[in-house]
N, C-alpha and C positions, 0 to 999 in steps of 0.2 A: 504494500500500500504506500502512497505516494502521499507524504505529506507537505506542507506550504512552511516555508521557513518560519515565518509567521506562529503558525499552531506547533512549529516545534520547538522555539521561545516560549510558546504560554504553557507546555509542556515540561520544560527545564524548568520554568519557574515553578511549576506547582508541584514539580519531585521535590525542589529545595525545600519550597514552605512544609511541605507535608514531615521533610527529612529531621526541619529545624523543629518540627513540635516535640520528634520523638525522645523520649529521655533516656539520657546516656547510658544508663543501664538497660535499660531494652532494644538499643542498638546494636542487635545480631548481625552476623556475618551472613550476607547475602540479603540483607534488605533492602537494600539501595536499589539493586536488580529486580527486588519482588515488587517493589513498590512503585517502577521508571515500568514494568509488564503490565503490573496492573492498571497505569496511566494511557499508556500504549492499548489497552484493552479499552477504556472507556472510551480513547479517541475513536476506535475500530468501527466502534458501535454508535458515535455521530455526538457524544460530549466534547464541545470543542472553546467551552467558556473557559474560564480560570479558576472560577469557581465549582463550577461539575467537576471540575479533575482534582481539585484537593479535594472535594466531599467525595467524590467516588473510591478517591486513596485512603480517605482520614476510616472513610466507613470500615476500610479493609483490612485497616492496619495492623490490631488487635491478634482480627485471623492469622493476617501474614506471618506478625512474632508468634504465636501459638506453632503455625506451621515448623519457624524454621530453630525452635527451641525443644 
C-alpha cells in the first residue's frame, strides 16, 4: 500500500505521542514495532487523522504489553 508523505508524518507522529505516554517500565522490547503495525493497520483500514491513530494505538496498547510480556 502506497502511502502520501503526508499521512506518513501524521503517522511518525502518532507512534511518538503514543511511545511518549508509555511508562518506562512497561517499555518492552518490540513495542515500538507492535505499536508503528498496529498504526500501519489502522491507516490500512482508512484512519488517517492524528487522532484515530493515537486512539487506535492508545486503545491497543495494554494488549500489545500483555502480548509481548
Amino acid at each position: 500500500m502506497q502511502y502520501s508523505s503526508e499521512l506518513i508524518h501524521t503517522m511518525r507522529q502518532a507512534l511518538e505521542t503514543v511511545m511518549a505516554s508509555v511508562p518506562a517500565h512497561q517499555s518492552v522490547f518490540g513495542l515500538k514495532a507492535a505499536v508503528a503495525e498496529c498504526i500501519l493497520n489502522a491507516a490500512a483500514h482508512g484512519q488517517t487523522s492524528y487522532d484515530g491513530l493515537v486512539t487506535a494505538a492508545s486503545d491497543q496498547i495494554q494488549a500489545i504489553i500483555a502480548m509481548l510480556t
